[in-house]
C-alpha positions, 0 to 999 in steps of 0.5 A: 048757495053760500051759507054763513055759519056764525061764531057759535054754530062754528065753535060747538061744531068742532072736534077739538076742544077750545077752553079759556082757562084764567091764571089760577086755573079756572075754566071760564068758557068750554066750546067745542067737542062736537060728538063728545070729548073724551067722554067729558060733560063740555057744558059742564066743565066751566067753572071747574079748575083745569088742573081737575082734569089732568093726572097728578105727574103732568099737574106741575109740568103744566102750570111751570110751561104756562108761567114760564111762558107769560112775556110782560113785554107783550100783550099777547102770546102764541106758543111756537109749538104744541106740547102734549099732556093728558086729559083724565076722562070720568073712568080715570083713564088718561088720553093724550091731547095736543095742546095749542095755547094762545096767552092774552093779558087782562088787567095789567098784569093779569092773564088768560090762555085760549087753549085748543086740546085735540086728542091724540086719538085723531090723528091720522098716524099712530104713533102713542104705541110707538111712542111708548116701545121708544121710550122702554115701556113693557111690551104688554103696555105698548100691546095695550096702546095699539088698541087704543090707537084708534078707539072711538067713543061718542055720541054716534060712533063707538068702537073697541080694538081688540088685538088677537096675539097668534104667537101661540096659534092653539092658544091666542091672547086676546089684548084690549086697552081697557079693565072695562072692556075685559068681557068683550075679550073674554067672549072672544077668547071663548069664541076661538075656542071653538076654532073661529077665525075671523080673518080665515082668507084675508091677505097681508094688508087686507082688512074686511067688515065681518057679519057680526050675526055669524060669529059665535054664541059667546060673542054675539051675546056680548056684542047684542047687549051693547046693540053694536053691529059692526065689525072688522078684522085686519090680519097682521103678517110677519115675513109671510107669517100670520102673527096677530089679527085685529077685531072691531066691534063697536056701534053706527048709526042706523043710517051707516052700512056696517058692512062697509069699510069706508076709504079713511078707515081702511087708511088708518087700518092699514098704518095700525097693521104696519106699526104693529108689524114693525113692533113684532119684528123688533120684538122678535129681534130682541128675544133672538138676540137674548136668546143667544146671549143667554141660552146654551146653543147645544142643550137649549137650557140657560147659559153659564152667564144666564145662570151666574146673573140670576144667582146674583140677582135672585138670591133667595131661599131655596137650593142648587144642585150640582150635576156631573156625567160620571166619566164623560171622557169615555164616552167622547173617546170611545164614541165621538164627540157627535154622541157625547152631545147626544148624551148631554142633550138628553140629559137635558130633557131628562132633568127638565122633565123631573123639575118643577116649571120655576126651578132654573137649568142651566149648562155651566160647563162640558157635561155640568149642569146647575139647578137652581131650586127656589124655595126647596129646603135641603129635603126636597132638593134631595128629592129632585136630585135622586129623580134626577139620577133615577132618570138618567139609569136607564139612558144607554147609547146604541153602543151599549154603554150606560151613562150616570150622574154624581149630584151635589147639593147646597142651600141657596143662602150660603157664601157661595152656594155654586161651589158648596154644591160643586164641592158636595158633588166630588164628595158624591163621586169619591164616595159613589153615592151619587147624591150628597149634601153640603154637609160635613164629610 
C-alpha cells in the first residue's frame, strides 16, 4: 500500500528544523522539530526575531554571512555549503547546528531565507569534542563536551552522559555537560564511594545496559525521581588500561526494553569511547612531555627552567629560600656519586614534607635547591627554612656520615629575589648559622 503523505504532515514530522526568516530577522514560519528541538517551543517561535535565539559572539558573524551572500543578479540562492552556529535553548545553553539556508527575493529587492538548522547533536560522528581539544580549549571544556556529544532531551527519549575520570581509581572524577545535571553527579560519586563499579567485566570496546534497580541508595534515589530506568556503562581503555567509564541514565518509553542496547546505539558508543581514547592519549603525551620539560629527572621536584618562568611570571608577595648541602663534595668523593643522589633525593622529600602544598620546589643546581614561599613574610620563612634544617640533622648515610644544610632567605618583591637568597645562604655558611635573612651582614 503506497501511502502519500502531504506537505504538512512531511515537514512537522521532521528532526531538523526548517524556519523562513525575513530580511530583518523575524521568523515568518517554523516547521519541524519532530520530538522537540532543543527544547524550543516550535510553534511559538513565529513572529519572534531570529537573532533571539543565537549567543550574542555568533549575532554579527550571522547576519554579515546573510548580507554578504544576497546576489541581485538572481532571484534565488543556495548557499555551496552549510556553515554551523549556535541555537540558545531556554537554559541558556548554546547547541551547535548545521545551518543549510536557501536565499528567495520578494518585492524587488527584498529577501527571505529558508534555513534548515540540524543539530549537531545527530550526527553520527563526534566531533564537537575534538572540535574544541583542536582549537586549544582547556581540557575540562573538552571533558564537558564529551558528555554532550550524545545527550538526548525530547518528548520520548531522554538521556544524560556522564564521564566517570579513573586517572585516580581511589578517588574518580564524576564529569557531566551541565550545572543542572550536577546532582545526578553527586549521587554517583557517592555511589563509587561505596566501591561500585558499574562496568566490573566489561572489555575494551564493550559497552552494556545495566539494571538501574541494582545500583546503589544514593543513586536509584535521583534516578526514581526523574522516573528514568535505563541505563548503560561503556568502559574506556588506554594501551590495556581502564582510564574512564562512561554511564547513561536517562528515560524510554514504556514500550522500550531498557535492558537492551540497540545496534545504532552501540555504533555511536563505540565512536565516543574511541574519540575519548585518542583525547587521553594525547593528553597523556602532553603531560610526559611537560613533565621532562619542567621536572628535575633525579629528584622529581621542578627543574631549574620551571622555576626561573614562575619567578618571572608569578612575582608576588612572599619569599624564597636558598637551600645548599654544607660540603657536598665529600660526600661524592668519599662515597660515589651513586650516594651523592641518594642524599639529594632525600633531601627532596624531606623539605617537601615540611612545606606547604602552594609553595614551589625546585633543584637549581648539583646540590641547591630553591623554594618559593607565596605570601610568607620574612617570619614565617624563617619558620620553614629552620624546619628544613631540622629535618635534615637526623639524615646519616650508612657509612656514618651526617649530612646538613645552609638556607638563605630573601623577600620575593626584591630586584632579584634568587641572588639576595643566594647571597643570605654564603652568609649562613661563613657564619655557620645555618639560617639567615637577606639583611645586613
Amino acid at each position: 500500500m503506497h501511502l502519500k503523505m502531504d506537505t504538512d504532515a512531511l515537514l512537522d514530522s521532521m528532526r531538523g528544523l526548517i524556519i523562513v526568516v525575513l530580511r530583518d530577522g523575524t521568523i515568518e514560519q517554523a516547521r519541524g522539530g519532530f520530538g522537540g528541538f532543543l527544547g524550543l517551543d516550535v510553534a511559538s517561535l513565529p513572529g519572534t526575531n531570529v537573532f533571539e535565539h543565537v549567543p550574542p559572539a555568533d549575532a554579527d558573524e550571522l547576519a554579515l554571512y546573510f548580507i554578504e551572500s544576497v546576489d541581485e543578479s538572481a532571484s534565488t540562492i543556495a548557499l555551496p555549503l552549510p556553515f554551523r552556529m549556535a541555537v540558545v535553548d531556554p537554559d541558556g545553553f548554546a547547541h551547535p547546528v548545521d545551518v543549510i539556508p536557501t536565499g528567495k527575493m520578494i518585492n524587488g529587492d527584498d529577501w527571505s531565507w529558508t534555513v534548515l538548522l540540524i543539530p549537531v547533536a545527530l550526527n553520527g560522528s563526534n566531533t564537537r569534542s575534538l572540535d574544541l581539544e583542536i582549537g586549544g580549549a582547556p581540557r575540562d571544556a573538552v571533558r564537558k563536551m564529551l558528555c554532550e556529544e550524545l545527550r538526548v532531551d525530547n518528548a520520548n527519549y531522554t538521556s544524560r552522559w556522564l564521564l566517570i575520570d579513573l586517572a585516580e581509581p581511589d578517588s574518580p572524577n564524576v564529569i557531566v555537560a551541565r550545572p543542572v545535571d550536577q546532582v545526578i553527579a553527586d549521587a554517583v560519586s557517592v555511589g563509587l564511594q561505596t566501591g561500585w563499579k558499574p562496568w566490573d567485566g566489561l572489555s575494551a570496546g564493550a559497552s552494556a545496559s545495566v539494571d538501574v534497580t541494582a545500583f546503589p541508595d544514593s543513586v536509584r534515589a535521583v534516578l526514581d525521581e526523574r522516573g528514568w530506568t535505563r541505563s548503560i556503562v561503556a568502559p574506556v581503555f588506554v594501551h590495556g588500561k581502564l582510564s574512564a567509564a562512561f554511564l547513561l541514565v536517562g528515560g524510554v518509553p514504556s514500550d522500550y526494553d531498557p535492558m537492551s542496547v540497540k545496534r545504532n546505539v552501540a555504533a555511536r558508543i563505540q565512536s565516543l569511547v574511541r574519540a575519548t581514547t585518542m583525547l587521553i592519549e594525547r593528553w597523556n603525551d602532553q603531560d610526559r612531555l611537560h613533565a621532562a620539560a619542567t621536572t628535575d629527572e633525579l629528584t622529581g621536584l621542578i627543574n631549574r627552567r620551571e622555576l626561573f618562568a614562575r619567578l618571572g611570571s608569578e612575582r608576588r608577595t612572599g619569599s624564597l629560600l636558598y637551600v645548599d648541602v654544607d660540603d657536598f663534595k665529600s660526600v661524592n668523593d668519599r662515597l660515589g656519586h651513586t650516594a651523592g643522589d641518594e642524599v639529594l633525593v632525600q633531601l627532596a622529600r624531606r623539605i617537601e614534607s615540611v612545606c606547604r602544598p602552594q609553595d614551589g620546589i625546585g633543584r637549581v643546581g648539583g646540590d641547591e635547591f630553591v623554594v618559593v614561599l607565596p605570601g610568607a613574610d620574612a617570619e614565617l620563612a624563617d619558620q620553614i627554612a629552620r624546619r628544613i634544617v631540622e629535618s635534615v640533622d637526623d639524615l646519616r648515610l650508612e657509612s656514618g656520615l651526617t649530612v646538613s644544610v645552609s638556607v638563605g632567605s630573601a623577600p620575593l618583591d626584591v630586584k632579584d629575589p634568587l641572588d639576595a637568597a643566594d647571597q643570605a645562604m654564603l652568609r649562613a655558611k661563613r657564619r655557620r648559622r645555618e639560617v639567615a635573612g637577606s639583611g645586613p651582614a
